[in-house]
N, C-alpha and C positions, 0 to 999 in steps of 0.2 A: 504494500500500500504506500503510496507518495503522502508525503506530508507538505501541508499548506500553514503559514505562517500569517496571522492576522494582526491587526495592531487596534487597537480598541484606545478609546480615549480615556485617562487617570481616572476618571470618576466612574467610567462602565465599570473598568478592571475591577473598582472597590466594590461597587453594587453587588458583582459576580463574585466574588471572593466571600463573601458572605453566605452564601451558598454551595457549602464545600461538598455537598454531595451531590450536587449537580455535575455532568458528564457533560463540558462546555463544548467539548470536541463534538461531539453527539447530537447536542445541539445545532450547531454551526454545519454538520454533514447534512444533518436532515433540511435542516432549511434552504440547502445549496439545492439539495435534491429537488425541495418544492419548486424552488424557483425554473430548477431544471424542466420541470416536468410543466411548467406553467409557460417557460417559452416554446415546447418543444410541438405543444399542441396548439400553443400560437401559429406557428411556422407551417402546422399541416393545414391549421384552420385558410392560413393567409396564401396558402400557395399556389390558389390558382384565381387569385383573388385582380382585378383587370386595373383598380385605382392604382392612382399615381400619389406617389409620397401627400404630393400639395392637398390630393383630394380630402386624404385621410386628413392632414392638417386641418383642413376647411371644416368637413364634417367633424370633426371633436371639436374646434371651436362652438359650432354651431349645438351642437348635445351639453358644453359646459352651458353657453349661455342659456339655453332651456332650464338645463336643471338649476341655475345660480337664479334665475326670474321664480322660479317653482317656489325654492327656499326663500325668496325673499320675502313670498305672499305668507307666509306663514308665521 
């Protein structure tokens, strides 16, 4: 197994150190995994997908400002 080296900022390290039976490695694999596993099905969803960078840009602009009018009614 390769080992990956992280750098956390003084205050996380402390939070986490507080938690000595916590398996920080264990942690850090699985959430690499999710993430893995979250762009991987990105990639099949997106892959025969015909928009162009810009479009997507335009459309999430256009879905923030819906939802950002949604929550402001409320």
């Amino acid at each position: 197994m390769a080992s990956l080296t992280l750098s956390v900022p003084r205050e996380l390290r402390q939070k986490m150190a507080s938690f000595k039976y916590i398996n920080w490695s264990e942690v850090a694999r699985e959430a690499i995994i999710r993430k893995l596993e979250v762009l991987e099905k990105m990639d099949r969803l997106l892959s025969e997908s015909t928009l162009s960078v810009e479009d997507t840009i335009k459309y999430g602009r256009m879905i923030n400002k819906g939802i950002w009018k949604k929550h402001k009614s409320h």
